[in-house]
C-alpha positions in Angstrom: 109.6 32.6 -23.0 106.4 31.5 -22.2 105.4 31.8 -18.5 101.7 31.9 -17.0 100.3 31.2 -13.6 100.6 27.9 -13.8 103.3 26.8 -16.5 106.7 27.6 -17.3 109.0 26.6 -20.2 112.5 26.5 -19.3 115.4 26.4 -21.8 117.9 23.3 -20.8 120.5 21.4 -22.7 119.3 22.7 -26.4 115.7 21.6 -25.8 112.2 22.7 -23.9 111.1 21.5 -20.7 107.1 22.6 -19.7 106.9 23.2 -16.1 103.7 23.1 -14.3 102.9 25.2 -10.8 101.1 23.2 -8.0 100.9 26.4 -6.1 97.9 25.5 -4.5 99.6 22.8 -2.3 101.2 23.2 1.2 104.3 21.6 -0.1 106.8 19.7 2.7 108.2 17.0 1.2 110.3 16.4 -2.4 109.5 13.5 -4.5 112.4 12.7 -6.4 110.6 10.4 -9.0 108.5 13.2 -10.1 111.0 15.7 -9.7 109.5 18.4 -7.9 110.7 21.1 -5.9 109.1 23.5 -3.5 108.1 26.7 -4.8 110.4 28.7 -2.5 113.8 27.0 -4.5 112.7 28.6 -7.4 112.3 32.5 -8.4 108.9 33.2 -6.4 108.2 32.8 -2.8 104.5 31.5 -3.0 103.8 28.5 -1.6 103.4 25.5 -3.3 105.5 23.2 -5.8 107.0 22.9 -9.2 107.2 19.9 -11.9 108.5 19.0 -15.1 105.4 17.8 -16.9 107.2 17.5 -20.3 110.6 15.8 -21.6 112.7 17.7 -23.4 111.0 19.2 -26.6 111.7 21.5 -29.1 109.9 24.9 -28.7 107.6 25.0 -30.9 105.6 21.6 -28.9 106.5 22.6 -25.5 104.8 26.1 -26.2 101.7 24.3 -27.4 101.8 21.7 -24.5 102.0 24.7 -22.2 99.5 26.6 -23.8 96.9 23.5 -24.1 97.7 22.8 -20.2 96.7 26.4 -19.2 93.4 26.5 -21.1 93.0 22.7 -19.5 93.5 24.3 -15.8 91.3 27.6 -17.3 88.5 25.1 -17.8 88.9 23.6 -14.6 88.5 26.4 -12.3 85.8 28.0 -14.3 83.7 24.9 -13.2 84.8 25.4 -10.1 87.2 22.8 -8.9 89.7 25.0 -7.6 92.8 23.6 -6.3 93.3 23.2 -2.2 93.8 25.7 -0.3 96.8 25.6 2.0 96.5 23.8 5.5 93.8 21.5 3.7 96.0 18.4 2.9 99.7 17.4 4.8 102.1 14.5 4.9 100.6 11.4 2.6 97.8 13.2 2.0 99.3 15.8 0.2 102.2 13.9 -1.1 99.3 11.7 -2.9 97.6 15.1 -4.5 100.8 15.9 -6.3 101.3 12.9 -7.5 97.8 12.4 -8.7 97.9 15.7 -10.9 101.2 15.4 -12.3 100.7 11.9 -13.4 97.2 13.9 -15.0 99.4 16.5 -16.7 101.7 14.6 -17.9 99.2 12.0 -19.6 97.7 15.4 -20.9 100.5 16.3 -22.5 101.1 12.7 -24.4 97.4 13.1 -25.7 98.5 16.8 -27.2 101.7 15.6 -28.5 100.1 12.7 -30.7 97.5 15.2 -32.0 100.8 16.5 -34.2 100.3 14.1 -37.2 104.2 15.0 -37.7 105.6 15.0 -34.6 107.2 11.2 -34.3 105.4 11.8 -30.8 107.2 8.4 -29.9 110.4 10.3 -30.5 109.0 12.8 -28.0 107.7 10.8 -25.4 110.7 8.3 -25.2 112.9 10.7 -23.3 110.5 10.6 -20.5 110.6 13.8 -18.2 114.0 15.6 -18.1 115.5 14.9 -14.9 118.1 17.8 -12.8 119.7 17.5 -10.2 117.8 20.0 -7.5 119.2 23.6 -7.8 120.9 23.1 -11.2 118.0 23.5 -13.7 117.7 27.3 -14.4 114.2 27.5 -13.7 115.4 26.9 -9.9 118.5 29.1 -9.4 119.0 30.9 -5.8 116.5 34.2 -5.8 120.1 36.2 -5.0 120.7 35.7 -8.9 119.1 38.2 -10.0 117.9 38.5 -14.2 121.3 40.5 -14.8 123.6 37.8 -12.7 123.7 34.7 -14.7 125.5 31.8 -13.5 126.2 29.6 -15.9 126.5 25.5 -15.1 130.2 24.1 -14.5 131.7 28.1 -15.6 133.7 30.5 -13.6 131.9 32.9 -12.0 132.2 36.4 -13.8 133.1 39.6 -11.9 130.6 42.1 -11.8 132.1 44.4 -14.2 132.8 41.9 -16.7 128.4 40.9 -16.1 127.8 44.3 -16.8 130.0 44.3 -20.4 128.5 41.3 -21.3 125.1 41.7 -20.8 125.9 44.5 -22.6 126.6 43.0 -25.9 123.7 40.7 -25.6 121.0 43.5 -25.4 123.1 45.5 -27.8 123.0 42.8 -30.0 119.2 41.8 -29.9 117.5 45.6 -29.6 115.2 46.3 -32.5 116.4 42.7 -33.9 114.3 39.7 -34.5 117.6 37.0 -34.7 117.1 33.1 -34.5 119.3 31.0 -32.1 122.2 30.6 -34.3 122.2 33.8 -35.5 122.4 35.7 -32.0 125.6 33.5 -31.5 126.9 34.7 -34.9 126.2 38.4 -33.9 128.2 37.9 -30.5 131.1 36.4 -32.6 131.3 39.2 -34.9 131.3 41.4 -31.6 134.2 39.0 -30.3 132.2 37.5 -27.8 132.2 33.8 -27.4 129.2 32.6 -25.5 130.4 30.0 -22.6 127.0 28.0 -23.4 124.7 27.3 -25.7 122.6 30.7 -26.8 119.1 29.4 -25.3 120.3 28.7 -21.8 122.4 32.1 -22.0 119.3 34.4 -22.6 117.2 32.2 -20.6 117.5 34.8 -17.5 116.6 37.7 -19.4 113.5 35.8 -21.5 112.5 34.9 -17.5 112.4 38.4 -16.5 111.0 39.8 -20.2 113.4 41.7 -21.1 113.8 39.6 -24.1 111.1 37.8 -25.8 111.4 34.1 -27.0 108.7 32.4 -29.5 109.3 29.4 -31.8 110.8 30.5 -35.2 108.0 28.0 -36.4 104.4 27.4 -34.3 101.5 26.3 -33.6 99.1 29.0 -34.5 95.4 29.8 -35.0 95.1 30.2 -38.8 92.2 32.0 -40.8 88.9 30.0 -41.2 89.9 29.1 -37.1 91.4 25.9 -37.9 95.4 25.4 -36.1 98.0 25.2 -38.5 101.8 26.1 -38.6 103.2 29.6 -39.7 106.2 30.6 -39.6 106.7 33.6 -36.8 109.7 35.4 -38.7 107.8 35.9 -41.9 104.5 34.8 -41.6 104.2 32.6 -44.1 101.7 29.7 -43.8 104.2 27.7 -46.4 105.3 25.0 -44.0 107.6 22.1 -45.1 108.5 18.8 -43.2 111.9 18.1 -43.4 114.1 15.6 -41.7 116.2 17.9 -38.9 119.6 17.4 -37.4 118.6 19.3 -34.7 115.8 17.7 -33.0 116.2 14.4 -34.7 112.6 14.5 -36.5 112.1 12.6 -39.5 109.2 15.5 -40.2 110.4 19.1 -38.3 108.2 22.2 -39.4 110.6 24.2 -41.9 109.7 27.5 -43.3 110.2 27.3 -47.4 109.2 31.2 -47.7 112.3 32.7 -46.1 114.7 29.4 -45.9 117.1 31.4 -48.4 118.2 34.1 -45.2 118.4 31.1 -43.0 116.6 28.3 -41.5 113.2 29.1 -39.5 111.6 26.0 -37.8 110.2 24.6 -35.3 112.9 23.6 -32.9 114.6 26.9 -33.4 113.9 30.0 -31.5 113.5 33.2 -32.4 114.5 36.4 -29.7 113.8 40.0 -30.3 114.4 43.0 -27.4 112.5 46.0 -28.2 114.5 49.3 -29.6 115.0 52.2 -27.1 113.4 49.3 -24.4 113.7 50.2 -20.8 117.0 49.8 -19.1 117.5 46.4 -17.3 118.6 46.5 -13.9 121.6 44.8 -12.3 122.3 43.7 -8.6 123.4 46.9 -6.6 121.1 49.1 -8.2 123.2 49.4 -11.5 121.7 49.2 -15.3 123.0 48.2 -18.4 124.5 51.1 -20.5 122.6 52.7 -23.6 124.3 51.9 -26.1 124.3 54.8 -28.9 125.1 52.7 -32.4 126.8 54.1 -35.5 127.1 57.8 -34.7 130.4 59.4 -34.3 132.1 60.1 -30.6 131.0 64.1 -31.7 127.4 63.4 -32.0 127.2 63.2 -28.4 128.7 66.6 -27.7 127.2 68.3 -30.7 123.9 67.2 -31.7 124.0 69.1 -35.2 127.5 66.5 -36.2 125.2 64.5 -38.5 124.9 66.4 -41.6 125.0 66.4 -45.7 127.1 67.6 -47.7 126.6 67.2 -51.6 128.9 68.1 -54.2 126.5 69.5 -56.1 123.1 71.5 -56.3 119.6 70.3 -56.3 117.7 71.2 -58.9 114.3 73.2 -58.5 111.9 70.4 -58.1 114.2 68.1 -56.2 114.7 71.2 -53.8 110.3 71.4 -53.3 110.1 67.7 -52.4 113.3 67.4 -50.0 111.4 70.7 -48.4 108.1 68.8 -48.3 109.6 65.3 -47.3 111.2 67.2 -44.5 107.6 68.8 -43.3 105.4 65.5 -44.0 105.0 63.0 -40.9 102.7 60.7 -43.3 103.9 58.3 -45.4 104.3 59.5 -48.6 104.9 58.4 -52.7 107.9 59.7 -54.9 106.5 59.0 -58.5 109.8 59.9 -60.0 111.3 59.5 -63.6 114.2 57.4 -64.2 117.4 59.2 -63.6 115.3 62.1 -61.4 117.8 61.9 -58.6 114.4 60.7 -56.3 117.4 58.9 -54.1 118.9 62.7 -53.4 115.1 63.9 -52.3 115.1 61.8 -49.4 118.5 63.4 -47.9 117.0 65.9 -46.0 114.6 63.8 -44.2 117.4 61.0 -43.3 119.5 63.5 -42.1 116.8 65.0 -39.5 115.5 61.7 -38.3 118.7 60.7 -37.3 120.0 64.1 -35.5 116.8 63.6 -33.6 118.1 60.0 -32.4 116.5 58.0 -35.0 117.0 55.0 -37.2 116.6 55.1 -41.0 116.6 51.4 -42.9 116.7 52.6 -46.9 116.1 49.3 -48.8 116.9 48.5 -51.9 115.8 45.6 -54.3 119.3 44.1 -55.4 122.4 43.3 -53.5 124.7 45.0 -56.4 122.9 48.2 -55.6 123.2 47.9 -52.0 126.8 47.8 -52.0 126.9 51.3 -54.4 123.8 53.3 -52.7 125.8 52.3 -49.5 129.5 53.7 -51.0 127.3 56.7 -51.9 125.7 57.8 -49.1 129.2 57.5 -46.7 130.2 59.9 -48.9 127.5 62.1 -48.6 126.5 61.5 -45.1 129.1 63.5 -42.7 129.4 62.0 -38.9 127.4 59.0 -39.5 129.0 55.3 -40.1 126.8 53.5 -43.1 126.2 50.2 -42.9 125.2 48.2 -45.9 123.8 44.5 -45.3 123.3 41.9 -48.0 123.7 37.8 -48.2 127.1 38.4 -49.3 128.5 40.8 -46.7 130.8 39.6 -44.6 129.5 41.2 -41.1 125.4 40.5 -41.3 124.9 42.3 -37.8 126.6 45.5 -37.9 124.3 48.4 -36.2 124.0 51.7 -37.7 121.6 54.9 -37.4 121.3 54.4 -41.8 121.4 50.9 -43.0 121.1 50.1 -46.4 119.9 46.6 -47.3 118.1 44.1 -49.4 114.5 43.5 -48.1 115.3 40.2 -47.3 117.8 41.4 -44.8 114.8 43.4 -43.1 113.4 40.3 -41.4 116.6 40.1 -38.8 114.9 43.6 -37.7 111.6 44.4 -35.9 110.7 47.8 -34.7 113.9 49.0 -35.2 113.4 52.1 -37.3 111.8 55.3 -37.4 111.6 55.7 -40.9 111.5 53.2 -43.7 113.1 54.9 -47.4 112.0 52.1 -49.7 113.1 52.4 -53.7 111.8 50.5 -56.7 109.1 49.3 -54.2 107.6 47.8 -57.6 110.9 45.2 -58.4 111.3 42.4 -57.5 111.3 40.4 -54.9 109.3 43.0 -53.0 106.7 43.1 -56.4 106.0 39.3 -56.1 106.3 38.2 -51.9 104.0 39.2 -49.6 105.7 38.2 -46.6 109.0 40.5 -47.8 107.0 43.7 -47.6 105.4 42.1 -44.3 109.0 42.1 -43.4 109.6 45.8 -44.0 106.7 46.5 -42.3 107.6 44.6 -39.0 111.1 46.5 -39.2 109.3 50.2 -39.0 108.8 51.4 -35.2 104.8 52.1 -34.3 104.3 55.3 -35.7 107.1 55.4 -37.7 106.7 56.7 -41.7 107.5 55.4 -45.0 108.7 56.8 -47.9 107.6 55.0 -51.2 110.0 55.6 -54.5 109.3 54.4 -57.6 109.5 55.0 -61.6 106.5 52.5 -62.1 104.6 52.7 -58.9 102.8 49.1 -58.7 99.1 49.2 -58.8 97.6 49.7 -55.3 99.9 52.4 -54.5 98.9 53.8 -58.1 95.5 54.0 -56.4 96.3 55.4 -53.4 97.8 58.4 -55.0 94.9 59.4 -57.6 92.0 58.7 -54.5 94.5 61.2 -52.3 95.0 58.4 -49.8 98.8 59.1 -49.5 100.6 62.2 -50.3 102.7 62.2 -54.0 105.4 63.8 -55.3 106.2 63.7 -58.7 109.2 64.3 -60.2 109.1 64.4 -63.9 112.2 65.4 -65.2 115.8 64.8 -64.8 118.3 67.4 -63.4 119.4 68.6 -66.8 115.7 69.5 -67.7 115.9 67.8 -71.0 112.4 65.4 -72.1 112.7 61.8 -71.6 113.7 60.1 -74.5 110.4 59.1 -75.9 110.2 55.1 -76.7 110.0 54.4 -81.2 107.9 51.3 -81.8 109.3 49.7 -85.0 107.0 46.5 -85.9 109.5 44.0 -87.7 109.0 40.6 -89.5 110.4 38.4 -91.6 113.3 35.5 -90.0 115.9 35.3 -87.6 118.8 36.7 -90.5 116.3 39.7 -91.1 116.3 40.2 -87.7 120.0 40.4 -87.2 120.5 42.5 -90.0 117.8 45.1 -88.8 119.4 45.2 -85.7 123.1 45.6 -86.9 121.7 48.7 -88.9 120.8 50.2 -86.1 123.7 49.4 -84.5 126.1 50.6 -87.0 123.7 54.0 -86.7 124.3 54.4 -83.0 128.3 53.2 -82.8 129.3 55.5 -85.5 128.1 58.4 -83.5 130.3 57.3 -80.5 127.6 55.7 -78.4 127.0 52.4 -77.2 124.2 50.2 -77.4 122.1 48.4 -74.5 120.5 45.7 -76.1 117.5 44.3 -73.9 116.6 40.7 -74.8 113.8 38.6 -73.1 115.3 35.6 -72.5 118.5 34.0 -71.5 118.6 31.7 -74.5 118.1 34.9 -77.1 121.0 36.7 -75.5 123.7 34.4 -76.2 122.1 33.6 -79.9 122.3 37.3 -80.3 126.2 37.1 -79.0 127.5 34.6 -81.8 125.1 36.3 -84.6 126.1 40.4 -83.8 130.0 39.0 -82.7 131.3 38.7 -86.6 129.4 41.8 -88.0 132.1 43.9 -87.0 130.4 45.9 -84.8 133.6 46.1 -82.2 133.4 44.3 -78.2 129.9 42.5 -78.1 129.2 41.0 -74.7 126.9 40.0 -72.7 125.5 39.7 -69.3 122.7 37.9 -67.6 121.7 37.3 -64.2 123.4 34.4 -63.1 126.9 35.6 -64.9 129.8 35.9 -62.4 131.4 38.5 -64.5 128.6 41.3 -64.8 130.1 43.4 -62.2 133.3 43.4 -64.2 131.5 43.9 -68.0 129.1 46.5 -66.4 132.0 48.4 -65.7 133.9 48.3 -69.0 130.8 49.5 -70.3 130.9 52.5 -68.0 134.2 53.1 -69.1 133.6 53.0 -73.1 134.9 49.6 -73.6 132.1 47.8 -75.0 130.1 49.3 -78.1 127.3 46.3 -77.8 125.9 45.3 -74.4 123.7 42.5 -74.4 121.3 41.7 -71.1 119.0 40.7 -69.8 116.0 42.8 -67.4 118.7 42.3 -65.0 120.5 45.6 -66.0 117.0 47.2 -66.1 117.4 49.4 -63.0 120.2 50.7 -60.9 122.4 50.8 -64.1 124.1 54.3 -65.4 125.9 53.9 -68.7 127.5 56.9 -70.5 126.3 57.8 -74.1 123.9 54.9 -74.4 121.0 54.4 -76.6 118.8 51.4 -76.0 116.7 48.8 -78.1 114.6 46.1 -76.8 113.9 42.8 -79.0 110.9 41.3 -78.7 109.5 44.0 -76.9 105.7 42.2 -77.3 106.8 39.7 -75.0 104.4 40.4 -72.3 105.7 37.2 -70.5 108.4 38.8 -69.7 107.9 42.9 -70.7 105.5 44.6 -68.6 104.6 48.0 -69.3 107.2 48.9 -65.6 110.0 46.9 -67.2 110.0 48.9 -70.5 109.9 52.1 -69.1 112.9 50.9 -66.8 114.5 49.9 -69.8 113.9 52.9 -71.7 115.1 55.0 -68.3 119.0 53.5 -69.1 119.0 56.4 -71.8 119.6 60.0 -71.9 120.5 60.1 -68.1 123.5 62.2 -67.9 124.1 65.7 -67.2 126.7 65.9 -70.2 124.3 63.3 -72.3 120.9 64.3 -71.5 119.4 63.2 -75.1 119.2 59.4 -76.2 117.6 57.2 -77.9 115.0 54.4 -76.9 113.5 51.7 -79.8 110.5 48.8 -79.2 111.8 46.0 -81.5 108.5 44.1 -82.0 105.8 42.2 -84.3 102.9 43.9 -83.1 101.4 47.1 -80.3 101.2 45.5 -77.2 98.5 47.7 -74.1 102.3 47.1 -72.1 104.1 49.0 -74.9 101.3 51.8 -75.3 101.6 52.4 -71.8 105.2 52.5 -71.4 105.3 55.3 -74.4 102.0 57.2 -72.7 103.5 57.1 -69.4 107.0 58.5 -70.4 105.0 61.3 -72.9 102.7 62.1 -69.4 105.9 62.9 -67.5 107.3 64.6 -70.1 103.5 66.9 -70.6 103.7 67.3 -66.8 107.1 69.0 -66.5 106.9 71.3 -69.4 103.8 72.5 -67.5 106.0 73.0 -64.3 109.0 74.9 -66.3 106.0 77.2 -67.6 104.6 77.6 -63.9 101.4 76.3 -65.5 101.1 74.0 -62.2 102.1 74.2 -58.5 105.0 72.8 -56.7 104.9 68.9 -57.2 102.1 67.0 -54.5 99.1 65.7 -53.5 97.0 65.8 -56.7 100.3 65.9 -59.5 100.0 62.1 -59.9 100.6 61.2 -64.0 97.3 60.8 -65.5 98.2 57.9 -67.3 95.6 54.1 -67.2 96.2 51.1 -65.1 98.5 48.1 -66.7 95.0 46.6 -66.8 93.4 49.1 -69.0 
């Protein structure tokens, strides 16, 4: 809420009202056509009076109104015309003062209102000032109702016990959260808690007494170059559609188009957030709302060591040093890893003590196929802590845990929430391409919390970072089994499409008759299915194939774990995250740099050679010419393979600091 000496916006009926202070004023009589109350119906004592100087808005304009009439009554007493002092006016007199500067503020706040090219300020203005009947708007409740007593209009009156488990869930609910409107009422609905009005009257006490903060999803804000533009306040992007609303019955309401997918951020929407760990809120009779201890088991609280791993196998030597050193560092930190390292099993140790210490861990992952998996894999490793794993397709969106695994898009219903942030594949996408998802990560880390960057392909800047010594690196180079990465063959083809076909059935023959299967990368959705019909009558056993948008991957990718398949053709969307017995890969068109980066072609090439009881494979660059992407995928993978044999011989020490791959920039 936003509440200064001399305005107040107050949440009524699904809208905004501005409220202006007259405190000045010895107040003795009510004017009903202006709707104004004396100073002592409402929460303070002081002397004075209170108006309604706005109708009802949506948030976004009533916080502007009030924040253009507070720098109009800065202004004012600055030059010196400071407001009567008490005794000064009485009866007409006075009654003609108030009048006078309401009428003022209210004209001030049509002239702001039309400054809004999009605002339909006629729309606005038409309502005229919201009119309440004296002691039923909440701005003006009886001072005995104290922030943690709310009394809603027309509803039973609760008993204090039932308050208590109530308010409760609310806080619960919002700590360490940054939730729009509708989605706090979701959150109370998964919790079984129906709300007995709507959500912005309901937190209004506790946004009055700040224990909860309330902004516009979507505002009025100070841009770069000092010009006023709108942003949006969940993600911060400055890409700001107008839309027709439903809500505030706008032909042209502010709509964020950056982060519309996780839900819809605008202007007449607002957005609450409650501090994590925040200060406990007090209730009449000297009682406080409980602490609420989220996602640990009943043991934790009698045993503080209940939290603990347990892995059904052994870490190998150089997983061992980092999981030491991750467990030591209190920096943020880079773990330039291999595919198939095991860099997830590395950060074990340092999850495990942030949350025996009472701590929150958010691990984030880039896909919601993965998150489902990591989060099935960690329960099971993970002993006396509940894992929660949020995506857009998960049924419960708001469950609280001390380890949440998510997409980054998920992280923008958090903020300074978590005391450390475990991010993997911080080069894939999304997080590779939008600025205002890694903004979101960044909001969701506690001051002071640490981060801990994992990555096969580490994306430029943090490529820098690591060589200048500007954040601490640990590279892992080889997988558990100790066996070199299968080094990438670049074959340069020609000729037509049937050459083609018949180059790659050769190899496929090669590979199927030695009881593997083959993970055929193609660029584009189109080449994939033309590959389908031209491999699926050369007698080469189950061809198939999976791209992103195909509702049966999940059920092809796992036939293909199983041995079912001897040809697997996909697109980059199997390019990470993907484990596939005895597989060999070949990439067509691998001099597509459209769509083959030197990252994606070392994640392709990663799919190979990853298990313990398969640790050699096979990786081949289909292509018509030596692309800088495809040199650099086959120096990088020879770099990590040069760096491990040195660390088997003890030619280097332990993994850190200084061990980051010499290899060039994707720019080189």
């Amino acid at each position: 809420m936003l509440r200064t000496d001399d305005t107040w916006v107050v949440a009524v009926k699904g809208r905004f009202v501005v409220w202006a202070s007259y405190g000045g004023l010895n107040f003795t009589a009510k004017l009903p056509e202006y709707d104004v109350r004396p100073a002592e119906a409402g929460p303070d004592r002081a002397a004075g009076a209170w108006a309604p100087v706005t109708p009802a808005l949506p948030l976004a304009y009533a916080e502007r109104a009030a924040r253009e009439l507070e720098r109009r009554s800065g202004r004012a007493r600055a030059r010196g015309r400071s407001v009567p002092a008490r005794g000064w006016l009485w009866g007409a007199a006075e009654e003609w003062e108030v009048r006078w500067r309401i009428r003022r503020d209210r004209s001030a706040v049509r002239r702001i209102l039309e400054t809004f090219p999009e605002t339909g300020g006629a729309l606005f203005l038409a309502a005229g000032p919201v009119q309440e009947r004296p002691g039923r708007h909440p701005a003006f409740r009886d001072r005995r109702n104290q922030p943690g007593r709310h009394h809603d209009h027309g509803s039973r009156e609760r008993e204090p016990a039932e308050q208590a488990a109530e308010e409760a869930l609310v806080f619960a609910v919002l700590e360490g959260r940054s939730l729009l409107s509708f989605e706090v009422k979701q959150a109370l609905l998964e919790m079984g808690y129906t709300a007995p009005e709507p959500v912005d009257v309901l937190l209004h006490p506790w946004v009055r007494s700040g224990a909860v903060e309330r902004i516009a999803a979507v505002g009025w804000d100070d841009l770069a170059g000092g010009t006023g533009g709108w942003r949006c306040r969940r993600c911060t992007s400055e890409e700001i559609a107008l839309v027709p609303c439903l809500i505030c019955g706008s032909e042209r309401c502010p709509q964020c188009s950056a982060c519309s997918s996780v839900g819809r951020s605008s202007a007449c929407v607002a957005l609450y957030h409650r501090p994590a760990g925040g200060s406990p809120i007090h209730l009449q009779d000297g009682q406080t709302l409980p602490q609420v201890d989220w996602g640990t088991h009943p043991q934790r609280d009698a045993q503080s060591g209940a939290v603990f791993v347990q892995l059904p196998f052994a870490l190998s030597p150089g997983q061992t040093a980092i999981s030491r050193a991750l467990r030591v560092s209190r920096a943020d930190v880079l773990v330039w890893a291999a595919c198939g390292a095991g860099k997830t099993e590395v950060t074990y140790g340092a999850i495990e003590d942030v949350i025996r210490e009472g701590g929150s861990v958010l691990f984030c992952v880039p896909r919601r196929d993965v998150v489902q998996q990591l989060g099935e894999r960690l329960q099971g490793v993970f002993r006396g802590v509940d894992v929660v794993a949020l995506h857009g397709g998960t049924p419960l969106k708001y469950a609280r845990s001390r380890l949440t695994v998510a997409t980054a898009h998920q992280a923008l219903r958090f903020r300074e929430c978590f005391d450390l942030l475990v991010v993997d594949e911080v080069d894939a996408f999304p997080l590779s391409r939008e600025a205002w998802l890694r903004k979101a990560l960044e909001r969701a880390l506690k001051p002071g919390g640490r981060r801990i960057y994992m990555s096969a392909t580490p994306p430029e800047h943090l490529k820098w970072l690591a060589r200048s010594g500007r954040i601490a690196t640990y590279v892992l180079p080889e997988r558990p089994h100790g066996r070199p990465l299968p080094v990438p063959e670049v074959m340069l083809w020609g000729g037509g499409k049937k050459h083609k076909v018949a180059e790659i059935c050769s190899i496929a023959r090669a590979i199927i008759r030695r009881g593997r299967t083959l993970l055929l990368f193609v660029p584009t959705v189109r080449l994939g299915f033309e590959m389908l019909v031209a491999l699926g009558g050369q007698g080469l056993g189950r061809v198939d194939y999976v791209h992103g948008s195909d509702p049966g991957r999940t059920s092809k990718l796992k036939a293909a774990e199983l041995g079912e398949i001897d040809v697997l053709i996909s697109t980059t969307v199997l390019e990470r995250g993907v484990t596939i017995p005895k597989v060999d890969v070949v990439v067509i068109d691998a001099d597509c740099e459209r769509v083959f980066d030197a990252a994606t072609l070392i994640q392709m090439a990663g799919r190979s050679g990853r298990k313990l009881d398969d640790p050699e494979g096979r990786v081949v660059f289909l292509a018509e010419r030596m692309t800088p992407a495809m040199r650099l995928a086959v120096h990088t993978v020879e770099e990590l393979n040069r760096i491990a044999a040195l660390q088997r011989a003890g030619g280097t020490a332990p993994p850190g600091g200084d061990g980051a791959p010499q290899v060039p920039c994707s720019g080189c």
